[in-house]
N, C-alpha and C positions, 0 to 999 in steps of 0.2 A: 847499271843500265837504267834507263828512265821504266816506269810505273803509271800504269792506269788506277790513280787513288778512286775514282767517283766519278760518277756518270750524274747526269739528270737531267730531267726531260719539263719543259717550261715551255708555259705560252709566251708569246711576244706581242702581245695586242700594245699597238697605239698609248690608248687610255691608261693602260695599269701603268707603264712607263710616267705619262704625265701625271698622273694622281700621284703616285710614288715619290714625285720632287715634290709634293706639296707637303702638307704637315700631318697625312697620317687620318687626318677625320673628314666625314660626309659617308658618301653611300661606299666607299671604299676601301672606311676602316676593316671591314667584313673579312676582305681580303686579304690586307695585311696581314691580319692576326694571324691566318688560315698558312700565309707562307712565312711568317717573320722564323719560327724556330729554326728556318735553313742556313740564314745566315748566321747564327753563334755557330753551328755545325759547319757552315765551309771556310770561315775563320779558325778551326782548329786544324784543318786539314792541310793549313800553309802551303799550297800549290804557289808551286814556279807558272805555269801555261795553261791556259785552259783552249781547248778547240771548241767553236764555236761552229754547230753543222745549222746553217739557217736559207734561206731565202731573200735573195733579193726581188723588194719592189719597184722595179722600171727606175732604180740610182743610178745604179752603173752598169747596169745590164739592161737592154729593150728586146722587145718582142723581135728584133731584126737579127739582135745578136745574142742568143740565151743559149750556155755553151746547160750540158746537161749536170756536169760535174766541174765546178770550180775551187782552186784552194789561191788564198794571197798567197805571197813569198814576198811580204815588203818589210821594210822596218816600222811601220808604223800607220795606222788606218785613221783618216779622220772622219768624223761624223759626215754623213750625207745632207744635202740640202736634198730636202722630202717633196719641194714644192712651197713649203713657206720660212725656208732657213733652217740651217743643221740645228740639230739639236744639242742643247746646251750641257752637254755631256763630255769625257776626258779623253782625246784621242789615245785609240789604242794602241799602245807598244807591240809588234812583231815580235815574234822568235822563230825569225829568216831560219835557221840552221832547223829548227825543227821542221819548219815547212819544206824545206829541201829533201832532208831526210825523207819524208812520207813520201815527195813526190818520186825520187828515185827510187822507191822501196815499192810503192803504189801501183806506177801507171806498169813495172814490169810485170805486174800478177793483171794487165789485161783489168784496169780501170783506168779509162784516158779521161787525166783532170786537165783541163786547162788552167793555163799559169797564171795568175795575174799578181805581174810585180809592180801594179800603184792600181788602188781598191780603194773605193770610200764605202763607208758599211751603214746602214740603216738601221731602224727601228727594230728590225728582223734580228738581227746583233747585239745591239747597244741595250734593249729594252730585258731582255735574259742577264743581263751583267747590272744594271739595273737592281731587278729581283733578286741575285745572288750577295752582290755587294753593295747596296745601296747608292748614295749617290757620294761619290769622295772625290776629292780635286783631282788624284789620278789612280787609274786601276792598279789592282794593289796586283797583278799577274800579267804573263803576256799572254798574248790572242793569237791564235792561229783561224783564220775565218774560212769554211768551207760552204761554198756557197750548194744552192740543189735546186734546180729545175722544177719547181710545184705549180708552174704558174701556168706552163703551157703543153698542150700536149703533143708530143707523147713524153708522159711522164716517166722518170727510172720507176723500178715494181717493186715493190714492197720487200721482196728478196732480195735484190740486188742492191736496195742500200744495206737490208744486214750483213752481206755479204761484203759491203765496202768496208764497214764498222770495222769486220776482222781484221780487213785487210790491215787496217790502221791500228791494230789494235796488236798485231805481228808486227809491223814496222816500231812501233812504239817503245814497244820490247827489245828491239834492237838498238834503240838510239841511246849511245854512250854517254854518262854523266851523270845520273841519278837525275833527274828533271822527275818533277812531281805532277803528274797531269789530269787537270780535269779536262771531260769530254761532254760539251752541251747540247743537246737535240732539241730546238728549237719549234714551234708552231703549235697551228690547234688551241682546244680541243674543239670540238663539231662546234661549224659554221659556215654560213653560206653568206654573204654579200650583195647576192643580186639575183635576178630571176624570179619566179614563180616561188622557192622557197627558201628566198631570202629572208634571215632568222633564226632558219634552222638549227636546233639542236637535239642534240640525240644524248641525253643524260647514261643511259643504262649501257650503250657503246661505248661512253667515253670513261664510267666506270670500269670495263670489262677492260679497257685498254689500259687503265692503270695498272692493274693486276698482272695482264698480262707479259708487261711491258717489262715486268723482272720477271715473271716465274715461269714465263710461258713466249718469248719472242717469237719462237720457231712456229708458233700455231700464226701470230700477226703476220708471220712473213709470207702467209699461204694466201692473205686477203688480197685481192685483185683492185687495180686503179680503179675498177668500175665498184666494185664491194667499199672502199673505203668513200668514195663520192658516194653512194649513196647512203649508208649509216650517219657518215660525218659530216657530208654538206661540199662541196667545191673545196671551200678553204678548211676544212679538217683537214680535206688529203692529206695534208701538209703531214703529218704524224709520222708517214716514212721518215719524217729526219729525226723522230727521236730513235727510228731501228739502226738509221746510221749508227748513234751515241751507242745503242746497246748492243752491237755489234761489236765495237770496239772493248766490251770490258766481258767475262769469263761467265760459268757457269756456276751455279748456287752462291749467287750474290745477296745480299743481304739488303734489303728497303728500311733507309732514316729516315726518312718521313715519307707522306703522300696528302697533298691536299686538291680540293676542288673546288670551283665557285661558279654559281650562272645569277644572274649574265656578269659580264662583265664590256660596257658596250651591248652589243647584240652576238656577244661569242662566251660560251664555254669557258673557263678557266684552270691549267689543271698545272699542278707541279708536282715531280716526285724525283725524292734524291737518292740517290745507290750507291750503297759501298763495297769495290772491290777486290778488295784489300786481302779478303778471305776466299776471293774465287779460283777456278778451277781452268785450266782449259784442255 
C-alpha cells in the first residue's frame, strides 16, 4: 500500500520563489542557507507524489466562484498567468489515480471537495516545490494540488482541516502500489497585506506554531478563525493548511529540520520538515 513518508509546512511567498531562480546572493542568501538542508533531505526520501495543500490567488478561482475544498484530478497542471505571465517553472505531472482515490475515499467520510479536472496552479504551489526541489527542467515527483479557501470568508476551522488531513491520511493508506508520498502545507507565517496592520508580524506565534505544529496539532486545532487572524495577521490565517499536511501524517513523528526568517517581503518565513515513517496512529 502507499505511505505517508514526510509532511512539511512552508511559506509560499512570491519573492522567496523569485529570489530562489536567481543565484543564491543579496539580502536572500540568509534564507537559503536557513532552508537549503531540506533539500539533500527530500532527495533521499525518493517520493513518487507529493500533495500539495495550498491556496489559490483569484488564478483559477474568483471571489464568485471559491469552492471551500478543492482537489485537481488532471494529468498535468500548468503554471498560472499571475497577472504578468506564468511563471517560468515546469508543469506539473498528475497522479490522476491518486487523486481519484482520495476523492472516492474523501468526500464519503462527509468532506465535499470539489473536482477540478483542468487547474492551473499558482505561486501558492509552484513556490513550496521551488523550496523543496529547486529549480530543474522538470519536477522530479507527481502533484496532486488540494486547493483551501483562506482567502474569503467564511473560512474551514482550524479542526476541520486537521480532521481532513486524516481523512487523507486513511485514504492514503489504502491506495494500492506502494507510492511514496509527501504531504505539503503550504502558507504563512504571520502577515497582513493591507489595512491598518498591514506588516504585521507576530514572531513569538509563529515560533509557538513551529513546535506546535508536530508535537502538539490538537492544541492548533482549538484556535479559532478569529484567534489565528489576529496572532498571525489576515494572510497567516493561511496556516490551517499546514494542519491539513499534519493531519494526514501519525502521532510521535519525529522533526528534520525547522527554520524561520523575517521579513521576507513584508511576511514571516517559516519551514519545517517531518518524518513519518516512525509514527503512530
Amino acid at each position: 500500500m502507499a505511505e505517508v513518508i514526510a509532511g512539511f509546512g512552508v511559506s509560499h511567498i512570491p519573492a522567496l520563489g523569485v529570489a530562489m531562480e536567481g543565484d543564491g546572493t543579496g539580502p536572500a542568501a540568509a534564507v537559503f542557507e536557513k532552508f537549503a538542508p531540506v533539500r539533500e533531505w527530500v532527495r533521499s526520501l525518493e517520493l513518487d507524489t507529493v500533495i500539495v495543500i495550498y491556496n489559490d490567488h483569484a488564478s483559477s478561482f474568483s471571489l464568485e466562484l471559491l469552492p471551500t475544498f478543492a482537489i485537481g484530478a488532471a494529468e498535468a497542471y500548468a503554471p498560472a498567468d499571475e497577472g504578468y505571465g506564468a511563471r517560468n517553472v515546469p508543469v506539473a505531472q498528475g497522479d490522476a489515480d491518486l487523486s481519484w482515490h482520495l476523492i472516492e475515499s474523501v468526500i464519503p467520510e462527509g468532506f465535499d471537495l470539489a473536482v477540478a479536472q483542468k487547474l492551473d496552479v499558482d505561486h501558492g504551489l509552484t513556490v513550496p516545490l521551488t523550496v523543496l526541489f529547486g529549480a530543474p527542467p522538470e519536477w522530479p515527483v507527481k502533484i496532486v494540488p488540494l486547493e483551501v479557501n483562506v482567502v474569503q470568508q467564511p473560512t474551514p476551522s482550524a479542526q476541520r482541516c486537521l480532521d481532513l488531513g486524516a481523512a487523507i491520511g486513511r485514504a492514503i493508506a489504502s491506495f494500492p502500489g506502494g507510492t511514496r508520498v509527501g504531504v505539503v502545507g503550504t502558507g504563512g507565517m504571520s502577515h497582513q497585506l493591507q489595512g491598518r496592520r498591514a506588516g504585521h508580524i507576530n514572531s513569538e506565534f509563529d515560533r509557538m506554531f513551529l513546535t506546535d505544529i508536530v508535537d502538539n496539532p490538537r492544541r492548533l486545532a482549538k484556535l479559532s478563525n478569529t484567534d489565528l487572524i489576529q496572532e498571525a495577521g489576515s494572510e497567516g490565517a493561511e496556516l490551517v493548511m499546514w494542519l491539513v499536511m499534519r493531519g494526514a501524517l501519525g502521532d510521535n513523528v519525529t522533526e528534520v529540520h525547522s527554520a524561520y526568517h523575517v521579513p521576507v517581503s513584508n511576511t514571516a518565513a517559516g519551514l519545517v520538515a517531518i518524518d513519518n515513517r516512525t509514527a503512530t496512529r
